[in-house]
Every structure is written in structure tokens, then in C-alpha cells.
C-alpha positions in Angstrom: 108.6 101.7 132.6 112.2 102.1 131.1 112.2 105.5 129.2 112.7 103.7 126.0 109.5 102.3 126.3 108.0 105.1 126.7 109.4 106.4 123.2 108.7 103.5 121.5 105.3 103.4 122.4 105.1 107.7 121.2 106.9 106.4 118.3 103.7 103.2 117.8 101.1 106.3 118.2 102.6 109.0 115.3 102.3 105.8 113.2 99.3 105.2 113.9 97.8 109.0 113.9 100.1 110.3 110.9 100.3 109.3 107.2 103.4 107.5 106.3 104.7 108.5 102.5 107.8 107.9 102.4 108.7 105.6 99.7 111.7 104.2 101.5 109.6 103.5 104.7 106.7 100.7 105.2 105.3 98.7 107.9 106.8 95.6 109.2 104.3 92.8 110.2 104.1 91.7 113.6 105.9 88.4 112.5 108.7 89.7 110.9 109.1 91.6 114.2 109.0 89.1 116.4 111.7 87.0 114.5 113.9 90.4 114.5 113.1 90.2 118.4 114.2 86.9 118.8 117.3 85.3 120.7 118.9 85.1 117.7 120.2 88.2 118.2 122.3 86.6 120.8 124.3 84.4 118.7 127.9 85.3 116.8 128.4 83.4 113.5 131.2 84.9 111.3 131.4 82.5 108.0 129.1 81.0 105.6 126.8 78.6 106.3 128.5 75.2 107.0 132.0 76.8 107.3 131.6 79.1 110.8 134.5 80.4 112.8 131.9 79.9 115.7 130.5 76.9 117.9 126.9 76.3 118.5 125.5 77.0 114.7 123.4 74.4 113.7 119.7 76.4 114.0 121.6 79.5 112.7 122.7 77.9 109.4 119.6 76.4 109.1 117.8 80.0 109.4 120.5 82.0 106.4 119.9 78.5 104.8 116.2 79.0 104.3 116.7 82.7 104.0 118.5 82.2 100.7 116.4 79.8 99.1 113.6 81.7 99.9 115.1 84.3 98.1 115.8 82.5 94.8 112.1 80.8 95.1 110.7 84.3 95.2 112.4 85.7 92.0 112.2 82.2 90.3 116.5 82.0 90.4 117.7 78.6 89.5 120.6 78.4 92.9 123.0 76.4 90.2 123.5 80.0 88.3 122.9 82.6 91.1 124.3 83.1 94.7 122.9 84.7 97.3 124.2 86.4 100.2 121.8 88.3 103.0 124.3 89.3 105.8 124.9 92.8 104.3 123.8 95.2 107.0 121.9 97.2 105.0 121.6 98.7 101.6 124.9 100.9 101.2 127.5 98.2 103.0 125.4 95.7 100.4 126.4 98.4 97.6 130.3 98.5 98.8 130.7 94.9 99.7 129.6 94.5 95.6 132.3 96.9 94.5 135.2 95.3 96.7 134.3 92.0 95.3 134.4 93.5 91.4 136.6 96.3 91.4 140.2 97.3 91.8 140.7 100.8 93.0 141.2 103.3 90.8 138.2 101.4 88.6 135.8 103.1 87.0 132.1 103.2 88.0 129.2 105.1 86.2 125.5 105.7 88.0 122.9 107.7 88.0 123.5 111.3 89.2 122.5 111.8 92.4 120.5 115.4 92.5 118.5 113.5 89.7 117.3 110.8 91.8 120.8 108.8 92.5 121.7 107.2 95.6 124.4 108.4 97.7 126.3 105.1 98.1 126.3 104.8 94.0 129.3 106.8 95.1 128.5 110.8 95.0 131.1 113.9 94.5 131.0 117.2 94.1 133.7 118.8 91.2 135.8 120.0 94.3 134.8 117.6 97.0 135.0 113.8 97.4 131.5 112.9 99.5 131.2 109.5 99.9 133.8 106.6 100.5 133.1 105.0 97.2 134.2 108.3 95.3 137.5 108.2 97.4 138.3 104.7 96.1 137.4 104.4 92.7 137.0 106.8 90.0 132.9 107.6 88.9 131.2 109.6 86.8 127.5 110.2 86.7 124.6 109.9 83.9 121.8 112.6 83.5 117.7 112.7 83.1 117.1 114.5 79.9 116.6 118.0 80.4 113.4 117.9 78.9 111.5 114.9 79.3 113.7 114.0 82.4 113.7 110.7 82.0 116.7 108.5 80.7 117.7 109.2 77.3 119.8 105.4 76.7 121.4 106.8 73.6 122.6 109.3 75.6 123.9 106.6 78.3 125.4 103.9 76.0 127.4 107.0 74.1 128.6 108.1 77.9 129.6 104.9 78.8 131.4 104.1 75.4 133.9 107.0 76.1 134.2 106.9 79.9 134.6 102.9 79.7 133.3 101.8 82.9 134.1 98.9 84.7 130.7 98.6 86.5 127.6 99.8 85.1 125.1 101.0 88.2 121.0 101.6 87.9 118.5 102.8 90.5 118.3 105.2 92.9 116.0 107.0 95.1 113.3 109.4 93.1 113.5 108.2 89.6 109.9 107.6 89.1 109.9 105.4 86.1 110.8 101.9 85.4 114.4 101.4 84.5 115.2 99.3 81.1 117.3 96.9 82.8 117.7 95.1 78.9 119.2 98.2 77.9 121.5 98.8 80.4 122.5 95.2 80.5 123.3 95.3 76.7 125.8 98.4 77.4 127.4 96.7 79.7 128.2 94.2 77.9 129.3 96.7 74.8 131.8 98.5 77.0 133.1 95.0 79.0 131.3 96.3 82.6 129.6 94.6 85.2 126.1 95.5 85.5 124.7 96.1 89.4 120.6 96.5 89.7 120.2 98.5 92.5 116.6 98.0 93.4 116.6 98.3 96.9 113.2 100.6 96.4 111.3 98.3 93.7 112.3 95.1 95.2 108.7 93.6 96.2 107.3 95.2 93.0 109.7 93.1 91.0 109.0 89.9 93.2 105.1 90.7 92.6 105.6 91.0 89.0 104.5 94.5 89.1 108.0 96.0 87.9 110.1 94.3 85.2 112.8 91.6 86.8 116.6 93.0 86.3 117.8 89.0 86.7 118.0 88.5 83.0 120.1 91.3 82.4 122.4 92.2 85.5 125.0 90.4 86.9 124.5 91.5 90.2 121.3 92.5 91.8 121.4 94.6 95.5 118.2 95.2 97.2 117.0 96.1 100.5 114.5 94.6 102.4 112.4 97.3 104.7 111.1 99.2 101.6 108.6 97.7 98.9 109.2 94.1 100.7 108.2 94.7 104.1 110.9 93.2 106.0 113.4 94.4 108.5 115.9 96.7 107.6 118.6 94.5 105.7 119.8 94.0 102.5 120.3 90.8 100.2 122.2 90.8 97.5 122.0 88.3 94.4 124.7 87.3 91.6 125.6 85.1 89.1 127.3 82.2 90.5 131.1 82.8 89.2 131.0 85.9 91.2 129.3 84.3 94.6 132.0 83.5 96.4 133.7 86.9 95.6 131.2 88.8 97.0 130.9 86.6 100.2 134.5 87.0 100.9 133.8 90.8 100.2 131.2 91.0 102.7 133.0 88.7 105.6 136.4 89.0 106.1 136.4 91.9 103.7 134.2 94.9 105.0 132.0 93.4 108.5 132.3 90.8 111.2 129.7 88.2 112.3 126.3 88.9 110.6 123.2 90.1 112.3 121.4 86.8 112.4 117.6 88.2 114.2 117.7 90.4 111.2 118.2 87.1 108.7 115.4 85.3 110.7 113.2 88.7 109.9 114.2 88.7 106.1 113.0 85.1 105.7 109.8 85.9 107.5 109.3 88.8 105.0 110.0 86.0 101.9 107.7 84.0 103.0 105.0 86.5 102.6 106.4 88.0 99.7 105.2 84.7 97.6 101.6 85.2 98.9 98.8 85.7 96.9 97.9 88.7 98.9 101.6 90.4 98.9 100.9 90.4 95.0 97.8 92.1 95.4 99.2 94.6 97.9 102.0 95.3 95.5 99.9 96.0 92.3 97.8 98.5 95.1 101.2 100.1 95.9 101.5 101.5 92.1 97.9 102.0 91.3 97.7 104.4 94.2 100.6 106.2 93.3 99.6 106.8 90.1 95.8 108.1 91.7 97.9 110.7 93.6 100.4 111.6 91.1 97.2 112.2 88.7 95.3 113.8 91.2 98.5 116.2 92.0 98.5 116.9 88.8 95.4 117.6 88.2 95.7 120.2 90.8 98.8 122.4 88.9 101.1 120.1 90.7 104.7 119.6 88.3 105.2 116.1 88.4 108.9 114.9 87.2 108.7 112.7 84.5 104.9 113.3 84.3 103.8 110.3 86.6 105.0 107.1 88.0 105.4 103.5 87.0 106.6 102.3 90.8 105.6 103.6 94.5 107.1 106.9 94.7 106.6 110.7 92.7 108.3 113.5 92.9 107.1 116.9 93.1 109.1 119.9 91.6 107.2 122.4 93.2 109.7 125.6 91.7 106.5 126.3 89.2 104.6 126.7 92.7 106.0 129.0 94.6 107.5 127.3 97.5 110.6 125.7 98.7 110.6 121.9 99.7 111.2 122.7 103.3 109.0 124.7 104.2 106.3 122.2 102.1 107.9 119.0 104.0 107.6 121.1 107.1 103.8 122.3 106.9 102.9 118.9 105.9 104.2 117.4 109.1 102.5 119.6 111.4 99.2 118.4 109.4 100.1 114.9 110.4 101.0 113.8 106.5 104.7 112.6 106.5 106.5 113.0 103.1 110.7 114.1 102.5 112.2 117.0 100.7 114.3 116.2 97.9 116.0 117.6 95.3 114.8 117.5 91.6 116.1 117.8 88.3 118.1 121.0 87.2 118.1 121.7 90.8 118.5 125.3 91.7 118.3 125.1 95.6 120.6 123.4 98.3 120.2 119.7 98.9 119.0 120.6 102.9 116.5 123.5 101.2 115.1 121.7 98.0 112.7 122.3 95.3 111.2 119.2 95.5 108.9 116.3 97.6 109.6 113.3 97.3 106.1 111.1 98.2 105.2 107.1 98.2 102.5 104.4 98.7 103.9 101.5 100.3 103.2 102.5 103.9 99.8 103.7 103.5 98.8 100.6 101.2 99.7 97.8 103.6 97.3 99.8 106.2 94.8 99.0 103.6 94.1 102.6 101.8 93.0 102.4 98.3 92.5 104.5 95.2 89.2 106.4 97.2 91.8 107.6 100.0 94.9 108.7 97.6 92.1 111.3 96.5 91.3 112.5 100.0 94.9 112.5 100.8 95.5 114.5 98.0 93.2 116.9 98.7 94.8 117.5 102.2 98.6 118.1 100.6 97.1 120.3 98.0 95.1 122.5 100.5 98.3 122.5 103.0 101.1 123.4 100.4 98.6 125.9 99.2 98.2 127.8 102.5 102.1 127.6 103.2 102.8 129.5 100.1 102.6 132.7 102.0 105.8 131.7 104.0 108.8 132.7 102.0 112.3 131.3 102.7 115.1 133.8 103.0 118.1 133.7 101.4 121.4 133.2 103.7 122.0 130.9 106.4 121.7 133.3 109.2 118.5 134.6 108.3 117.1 131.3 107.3 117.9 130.1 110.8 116.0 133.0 112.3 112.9 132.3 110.1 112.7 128.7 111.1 112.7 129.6 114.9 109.7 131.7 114.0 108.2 129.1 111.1 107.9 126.6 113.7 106.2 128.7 115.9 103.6 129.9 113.2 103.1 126.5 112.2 102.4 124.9 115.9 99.6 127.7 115.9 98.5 127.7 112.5 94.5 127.5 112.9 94.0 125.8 109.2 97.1 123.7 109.5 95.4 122.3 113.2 92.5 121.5 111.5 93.9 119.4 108.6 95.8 117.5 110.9 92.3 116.9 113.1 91.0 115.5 110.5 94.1 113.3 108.8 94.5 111.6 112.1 90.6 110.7 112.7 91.4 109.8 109.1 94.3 107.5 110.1 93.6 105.6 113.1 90.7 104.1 110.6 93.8 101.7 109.0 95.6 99.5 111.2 99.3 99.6 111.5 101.2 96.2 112.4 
């Protein structure tokens, strides 16, 4: 067998023996895999459908074809006001391909601020350093949580965006645990003369479910990606109103990628198709009850929860009232088998790679078929772990940090309680079925 077999099938066995809780990760099903497997990979078809530079597109066009109206079925989009295009790569060339379609450069965008719960391709900068290509090209500022409730304050956002004058107005993110009032922000936009853009490449399948209020009525464009909440294969589709359609096609081929990845397409429709079953809606109303069971059993525990709870899949942990950095936290929890992210918080006081926060989700563990009775137990485990890894103190400076993690990871791969957590999380485990 071909070393990369070998991996892959390591790779099938962590799923199956570790807990899976990143938001921005789920579980393909074996459907959706076998259309990304397909031949269809094999094919070149730079255009739209109907107007290919290519020969030999008839099934292919057929295939985007009934990838898009899929789409608009499942969010109830009439195709005469809204467009569709699904050969974004993924999430951030979905995000750029938008802004080259309704920008000039120089143009000014406003988003949520990324050590908040931002995104990075919502185009992030540092006052002295320009991080991201978006910041390069265009000229953006960034809105704030409150301090105290950290949550949005959209007083505070419409009075930002009145002075700074945007030209596109941007929502969404990665850890902002609360629903965003997409009426709001649509009704600024329109105030200052902006485009709005929806970013909800996390809450995509709860807003197709009906579990998360529907940006359509209020956005002009709407980005999402397709391997998070919905299941799919690691893509992006994004949706607009139909005077900016062709715009963002041309943005997205000639303008920023070649001929689209068509196996991916095929795996996106798959993932549609189940998205408008009865049972997707059920899994999807799942995916928020249980995060709100383990945000409210973290907190029940002493556990600072930003923004108090969660209306989504996802929580994040400020754990600065704790005791303990977010890498060592993310680290511990790993080698007990229970697979969560650092990330920063708000009013961070730590480095982005050293955090003061976890970042934790539901999706993954719901589609194995956990419920409410095992977001308990789970807690549990990531309250006794973080518990027993306070004792292990990270220094300050990068020298002697690097020294400590050569002997944390040694501590750790011995640790006598941490061996037995993870015992008992992956007995725990291989009870759920992955894909």
C-alpha cells in the first residue's frame, strides 16, 4: 500500500477515536465523498455554464447547473432576483472574488475586527503592518464587541460606519457566538450607500435549516462555505442579487482563478440535496441545542463564556479568569483525545499563536449522533483536563517558551490522568459512527 494510504487511513482512525469540536470542521457523508472522488475531477471547464472555453461539457454544465438551483431551492431564492456562482475555491478566494467584482481599489471596507472573532480574509492589519492581501488593496477599518457585554453594540456600528463611509459593509466571522442582526446591518448599509456582504460561511446549514435567521432579505451578497454547518466538501458558493451576478462571475473567472474544480461542484450539490431533508433540519436544531448544553454546563463549572452562551454551533472560552493560557489548554486537551482550537478573545492580552481563549463547536460531534446526555459527559472531560493542566505555567519569551514546550510535550505523552481521560473519551467515541 502507497504511503498515502497508509495516512489516510491513521487520519480515518483519529476521527473515529478523538472528539471533533471544531466548529469550522464536520463530517462529510460517504456520498458527498464519492462525487468529490469522481472523474469529474478530470475535466477542464473555464466559463459559465453554456459559454465554456472548453470541449466536451455537456454532463459538466449539467452538474454547476443543478448545483445552483439546488442552492436557491434550499434558501427559498427566486433565480429571477439572485445569482449564484459555486466555483469559488473556497471561502477567502469566494470573499476576494466579491470585492473585485464591487470595489475599486482604494475603496473602503468595514468588518468585524478580527481578535474579536473576525475572519482574516475580511481583510486584517495590524497599525504598522499590512497582513492580508485585502488590506493591501483597499482601505478597512474594523468594528468592536462592546467591552462589556461583548456583543455588538449597532449604535455603536451605524455611528462608525456614518463617519468612516464604507463602500462595503461586511458581517461574520469565526468566534462571534451570537446571531448577527443582518436587518440592522442591512439598514446601515443602505444609510451610508454600501454594499452589504453576509459572510456566513460558519452558519450556513443553520440558516438553510431555519435554525439561524436568513441574511437574504437584507444583504446584497451572501458568501458561504460549504464543509462547515452544511456538510459538504470544502468549497464555497456565493449568492447575489441579480444586477451584480454577472460582475461577480467575471470576478471569479477571468478575474482571480482558472477552470473551476468541477468533483468539488458535483460534492456541493450532493450536500444540497441533503441539506433540504427532513433529517438535516433535525440535525441542525441538534447542532445549537448541544452547544448551548456545553456552553451551560462550562459555565456552570466557573468556565468564562464570551458573550455568556451561544445562539449557533460554536463558544468561546476566555479562560484568563482561569488561570491558563489557550495553548497549553488546546494542547492537554489533544493528548486526552478531545480536539478543540486556541483562539483569541476579546480585549486580548496574549499573542494570537499563545491565546487566552478556546474556541469549541458541535457540528462534528452531532452528525455522529451525540446528544444533549453526551455534551454533559464531554464537558465533564474538558473541565477535569483544563483543571489538571493548570499546574503548567507558560513562560514568558520566545526562547524560553520554546524550551518548555519540548518538555510540555513530554509531560503530557506521560501524564497518568491525562492517559486515562483519553482511555475513556475514545471507548467513548468509537460508540458514534463517522462517515
Amino acid at each position: 500500500m502507497d504511503m498515502v494510504f497508509r495516512l489516510i487511513a491513521k487520519e480515518r482512525k483519529r476521527l473515529r477515536e478523538q472528539l471533533q469540536l471544531i466548529p469550522s470542521e464536520n463530517y462529510a457523508s460517504s456520498a458527498v465523498m464519492r462525487a468529490v472522488g469522481s472523474v469529474l475531477m478530470n475535466k477542464y471547464s473555464e466559463g459559465q455554464v453554456g459559454k465554456r472555453y472548453y470541449q466536451g461539457n455537456v454532463n459538466i454544465d449539467d452538474v454547476e447547473r443543478l448545483c445552483k438551483e439546488r442552492a436557491l431551492k434550499l434558501f427559498g431564492l427566486d433565480g429571477d432576483k439572485w445569482g449564484v456562482n459555486v466555483q469559488g475555491l473556497s471561502g477567502s478566494p469566494a470573499n476576494l472574488a466579491v470585492y473585485v467584482a464591487l470595489l475599486e481599489p482604494g475603496e473602503r471596507i468595514m468588518s468585524m475586527f478580527l481578535p474579536e472573532g473576525g475572519h482574516l480574509s475580511h481583510g486584517w492589519h495590524m497599525p504598522h503592518k499590512k497582513v492580508s492581501f485585502v488590506s493591501k488593496i483597499w482601505d478597512v477599518e474594523f468594528y468592536h464587541v462592546d467591552r462589556k457585554t461583548r456583543v455588538f453594540d449597532y449604535d455603536q456600528i451605524e455611528r462608525q460606519a456614518l463617519r468612516f463611509k464604507p463602500k462595503l459593509l461586511i458581517s461574520g466571522g469565526t468566534a462571534y457566538p451570537r446571531e448577527i442582526d443582518h436587518k440592522r446591518m442591512g439598514q446601515i448599509t443602505r444609510k451610508v450607500g454600501a454594499y452589504y456582504l453576509a459572510d456566513i460561511a460558519h452558519e450556513a446549514g443553520l440558516v438553510a435549516a431555519g435554525v439561524n435567521s436568513s441574511p437574504f432579505p437584507h444583504a446584497d451578497v451572501v458568501m458561504m462555505t460549504t464543509h462547515k454547518t452544511l456538510r459538504g466538501p470544502r468549497g464555497a458558493i456565493i449568492i447575489s442579487r441579480k444586477k451584480l451576478a454577472q460582475k461577480i462571475d467575471s470576478a471569479v473567472f477571468p478575474g482571480l482563478q482558472g477552470g473551476p474544480h468541477n468533483h468539488t461542484i458535483a460534492g456541493i450539490a450532493v450536500c444540497l440535496a441533503e441539506a433540504q431533508r427532513a433529517s438535516f433540519r433535525h440535525y441542525a436544531k441538534q447542532v445549537v441545542v448541544n452547544a448551548q448544553v456545553l456552553a451551560s454546563e462550562l459555565a456552570a463549572a466557573g468556565f468564562d463564556l464570551v458573550s455568556g452562551g451561544t445562539d449557533k454551533h460554536l463558544l468561546l472560552v476566555d479562560l484568563r479568569t482561569i488561570g491558563i493560557s489557550g495553548w497549553v489548554a488546546a494542547w492537554a486537551l489533544e493528548y486526552a483525545n478531545i480536539i478543540v482550537n486556541r483562539n483569541t478573545v476579546p480585549q486580548e492580552t496574549a499573542s494570537p499563536y499563545y491565546p487566552s481563549g478556546l474556541r469549541m463547536g458541535t457540528p462534528a460531534i452531532t452528525t455522529r449522533g451525540m446528544k444533549e446526555r453526551e455534551m454533559r459527559r464531554i464537558a465533564g472531560w474538558i473541565v477535569a483536563v483544563i483543571e489538571h493542566s493548570r499546574k503548567w505555567v507558560l513562560p514568558e519569551g520566545k526562547q524560553q517558551r520554546r524550551l518548555f514546550a519540548q518538555r510540555f510535550h513530554k509531560r503530557l505523552a506521560i501524564d497518568g490522568t491525562l492517559d486515562l481521560i483519553a482511555k475513556e473519551v475514545k471507548r467513548f467515541a468509537r460508540r458514534f459512527p463517522i462517515p
